[in-house]
C-alpha positions in Angstrom: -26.9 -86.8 -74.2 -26.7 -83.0 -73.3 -23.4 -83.5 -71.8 -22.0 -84.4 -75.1 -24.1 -80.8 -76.9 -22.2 -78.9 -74.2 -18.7 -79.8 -74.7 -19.4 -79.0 -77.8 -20.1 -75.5 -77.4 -17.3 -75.1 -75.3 -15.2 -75.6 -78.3 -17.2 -73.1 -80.9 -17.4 -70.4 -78.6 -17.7 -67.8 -81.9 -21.2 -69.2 -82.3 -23.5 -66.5 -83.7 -26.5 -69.0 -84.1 -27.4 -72.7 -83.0 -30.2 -74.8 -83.2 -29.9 -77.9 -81.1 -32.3 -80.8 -80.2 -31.6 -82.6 -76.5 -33.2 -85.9 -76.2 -34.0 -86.2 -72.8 -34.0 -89.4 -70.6 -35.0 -90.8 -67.2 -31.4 -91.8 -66.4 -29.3 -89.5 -64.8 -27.1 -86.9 -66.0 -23.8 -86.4 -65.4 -22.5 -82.9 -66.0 -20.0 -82.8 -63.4 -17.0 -83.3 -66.5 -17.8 -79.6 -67.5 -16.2 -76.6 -65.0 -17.8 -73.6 -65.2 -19.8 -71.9 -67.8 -19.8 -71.5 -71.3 -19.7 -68.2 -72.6 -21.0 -67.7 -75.9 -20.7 -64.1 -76.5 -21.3 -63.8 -80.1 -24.4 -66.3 -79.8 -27.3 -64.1 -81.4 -29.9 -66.8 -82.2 -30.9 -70.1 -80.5 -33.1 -72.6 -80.9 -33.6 -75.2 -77.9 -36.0 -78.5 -78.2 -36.6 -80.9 -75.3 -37.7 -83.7 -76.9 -37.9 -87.2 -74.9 -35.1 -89.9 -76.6 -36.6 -92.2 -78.5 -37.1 -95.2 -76.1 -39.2 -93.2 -73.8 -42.2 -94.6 -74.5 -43.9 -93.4 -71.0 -42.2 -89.6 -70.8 -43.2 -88.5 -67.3 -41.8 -85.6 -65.4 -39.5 -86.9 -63.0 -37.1 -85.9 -60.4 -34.3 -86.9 -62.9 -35.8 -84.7 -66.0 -36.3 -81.1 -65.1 -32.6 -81.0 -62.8 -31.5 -82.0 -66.5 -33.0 -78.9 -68.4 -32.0 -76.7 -65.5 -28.4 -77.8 -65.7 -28.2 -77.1 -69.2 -29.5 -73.4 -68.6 -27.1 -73.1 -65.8 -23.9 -74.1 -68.4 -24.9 -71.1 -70.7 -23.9 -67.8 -70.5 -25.0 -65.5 -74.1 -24.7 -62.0 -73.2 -26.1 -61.0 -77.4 -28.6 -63.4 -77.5 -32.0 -61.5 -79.3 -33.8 -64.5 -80.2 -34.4 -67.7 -77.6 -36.8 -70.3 -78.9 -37.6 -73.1 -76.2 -39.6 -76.1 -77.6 -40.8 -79.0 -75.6 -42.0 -82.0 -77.2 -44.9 -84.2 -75.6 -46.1 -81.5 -73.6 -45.1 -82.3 -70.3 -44.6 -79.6 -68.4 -40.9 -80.5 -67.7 -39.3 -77.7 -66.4 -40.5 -74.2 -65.3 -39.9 -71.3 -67.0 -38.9 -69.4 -63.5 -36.1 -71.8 -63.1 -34.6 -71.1 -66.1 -34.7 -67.7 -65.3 -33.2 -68.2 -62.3 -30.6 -70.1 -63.1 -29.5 -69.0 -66.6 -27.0 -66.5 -68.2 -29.9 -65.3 -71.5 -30.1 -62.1 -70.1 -34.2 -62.6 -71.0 -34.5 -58.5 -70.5 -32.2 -57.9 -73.7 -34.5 -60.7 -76.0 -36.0 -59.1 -79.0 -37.4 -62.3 -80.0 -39.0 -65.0 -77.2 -40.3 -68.2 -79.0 -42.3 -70.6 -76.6 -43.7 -73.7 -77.1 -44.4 -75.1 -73.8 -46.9 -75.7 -71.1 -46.9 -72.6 -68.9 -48.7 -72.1 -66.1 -50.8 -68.5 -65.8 -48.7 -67.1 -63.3 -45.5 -67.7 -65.6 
């Protein structure tokens, strides 16, 4: 659950890379444990895969789902960052790249490095 992944990085806040995998479900998420966001100042490199968990067996893109990956970007703050990977899995076009801009601390106008695997529209 993503909620777990974050209060993890809370706690390892001298990240300078991190590669993580969220397995995403139709359920709710509750985030609402976690105040605030987390600063990862050092964080240089990441890695981020959406991937649906392993008992979707119908993955649509649902009300629930992109909320989810928006929340996450919301949590993060990573003032270094040079490289951002994002991956999703099934393509399904689960979230939209302007909402994570939106709502995100990756200062995207400092990136050396932007790694996308996703389904984009032309206008993003």
């Amino acid at each position: 659950m993503s909620s777990e992944a974050l209060k993890i990085m809370q706690k390892t806040l001298n990240l300078l890379s991190l590669c993580i995998c969220f397995m995403l479900s139709q359920e709710p998420s509750v985030h609402s444990a976690l105040m605030g966001k987390i600063t990862l100042p050092h964080l240089q490199n990441m890695w981020l895969n959406f991937s649906p968990g392993s008992n979707q067996v119908d993955f649509e893109v649902s009300k629930i789902i992109r909320p989810q990956i928006s929340s996450i970007f919301g949590f993060l703050s990573t003032p270094s960052l040079k490289l951002l990977s994002l991956i999703v899995y099934n393509g399904s076009r689960i979230f939209e790249m302007k909402t994570v801009q939106d709502s995100t601390g990756i200062p995207f106008h400092n990136l050396e490095t932007l790694e996308l695997a996703l389904e984009m529209t032309p206008k993003e």
